[in-house]
C-alpha positions as CSV (number, residue, x, y, z in Angstrom):
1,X,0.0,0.0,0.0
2,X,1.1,3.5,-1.2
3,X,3.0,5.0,1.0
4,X,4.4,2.2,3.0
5,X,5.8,-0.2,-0.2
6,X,8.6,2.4,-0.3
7,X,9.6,2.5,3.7
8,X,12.6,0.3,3.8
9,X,11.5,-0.3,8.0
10,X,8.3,-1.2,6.8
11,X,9.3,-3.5,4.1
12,X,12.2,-5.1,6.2
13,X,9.5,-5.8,9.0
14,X,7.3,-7.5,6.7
15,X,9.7,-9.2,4.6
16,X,11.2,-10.5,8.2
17,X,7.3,-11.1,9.1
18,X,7.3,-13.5,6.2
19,X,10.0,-15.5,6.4
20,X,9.8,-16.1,9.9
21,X,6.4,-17.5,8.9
22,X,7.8,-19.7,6.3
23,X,9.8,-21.3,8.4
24,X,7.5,-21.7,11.1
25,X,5.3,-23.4,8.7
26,X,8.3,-25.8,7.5
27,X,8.4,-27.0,11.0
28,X,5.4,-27.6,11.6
29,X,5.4,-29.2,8.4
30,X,8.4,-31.5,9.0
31,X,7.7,-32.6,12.7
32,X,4.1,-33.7,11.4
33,X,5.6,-35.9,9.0
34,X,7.9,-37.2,11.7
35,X,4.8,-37.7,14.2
36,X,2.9,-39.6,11.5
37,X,5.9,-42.1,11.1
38,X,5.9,-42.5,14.9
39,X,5.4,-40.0,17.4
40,X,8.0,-40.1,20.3
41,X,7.9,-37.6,23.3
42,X,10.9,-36.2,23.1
43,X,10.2,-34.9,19.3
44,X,7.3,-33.1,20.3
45,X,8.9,-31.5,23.6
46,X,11.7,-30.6,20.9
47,X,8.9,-29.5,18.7
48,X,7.2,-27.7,21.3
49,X,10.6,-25.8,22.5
50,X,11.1,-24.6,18.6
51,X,7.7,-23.2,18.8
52,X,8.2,-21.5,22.0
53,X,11.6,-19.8,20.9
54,X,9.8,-19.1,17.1
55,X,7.0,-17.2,19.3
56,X,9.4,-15.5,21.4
57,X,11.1,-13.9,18.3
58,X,7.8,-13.2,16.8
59,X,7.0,-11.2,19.8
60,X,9.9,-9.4,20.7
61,X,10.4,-8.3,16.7
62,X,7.1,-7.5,16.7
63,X,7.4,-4.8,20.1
64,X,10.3,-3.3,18.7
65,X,8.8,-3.0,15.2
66,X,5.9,-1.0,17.1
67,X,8.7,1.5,18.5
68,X,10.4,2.1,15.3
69,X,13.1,-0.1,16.5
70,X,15.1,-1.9,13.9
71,X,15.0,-5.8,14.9
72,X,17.1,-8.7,13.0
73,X,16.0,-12.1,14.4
74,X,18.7,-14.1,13.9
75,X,19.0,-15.6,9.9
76,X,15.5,-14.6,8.8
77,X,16.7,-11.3,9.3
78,X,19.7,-11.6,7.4
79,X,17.1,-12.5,4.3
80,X,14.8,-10.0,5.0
81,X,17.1,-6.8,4.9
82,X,18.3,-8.5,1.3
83,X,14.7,-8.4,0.4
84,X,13.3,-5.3,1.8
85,X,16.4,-3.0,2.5
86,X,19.2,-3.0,4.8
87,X,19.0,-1.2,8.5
88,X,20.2,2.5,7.5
């Protein structure tokens, strides 16, 4: 949306937004194949920890996003700011 497609924080923090989504997804995706084949305990407290740290990431970007802070989460970061500009 005109004007915000051209604000490199707001593209950054929704290109961030995105991939961290993607790869929350791919988890999800991947330990639900695993619990198909055979669920075990420890894969879903593993599972459960990933989602726990994913959320924590989602939340903390997504408080310093709201005071025009400039967050990287670590390697979905790295993609987004090749994506949707670089922290000035």
């Amino acid at each position: 949306m005109e004007p915000y497609n051209r604000d490199r924080f707001v593209r950054f923090h929704s290109w961030q937004s995105i991939a961290l989504s993607v790869v929350w997804i791919g988890i999800a995706i991947l330990f639900s194949i695993v619990h198909y084949v055979g669920f075990h305990l420890v894969l879903w407290m593993f599972h459960s920890l990933i989602d726990l740290v994913l959320f924590v990431f989602w939340l903390i970007a997504l408080i310093k996003a709201s005071q025009g802070q400039w967050y990287k989460i670590p390697i979905v970061g790295d993609l987004a700011a090749s994506f949707g500009g670089a922290q000035q």
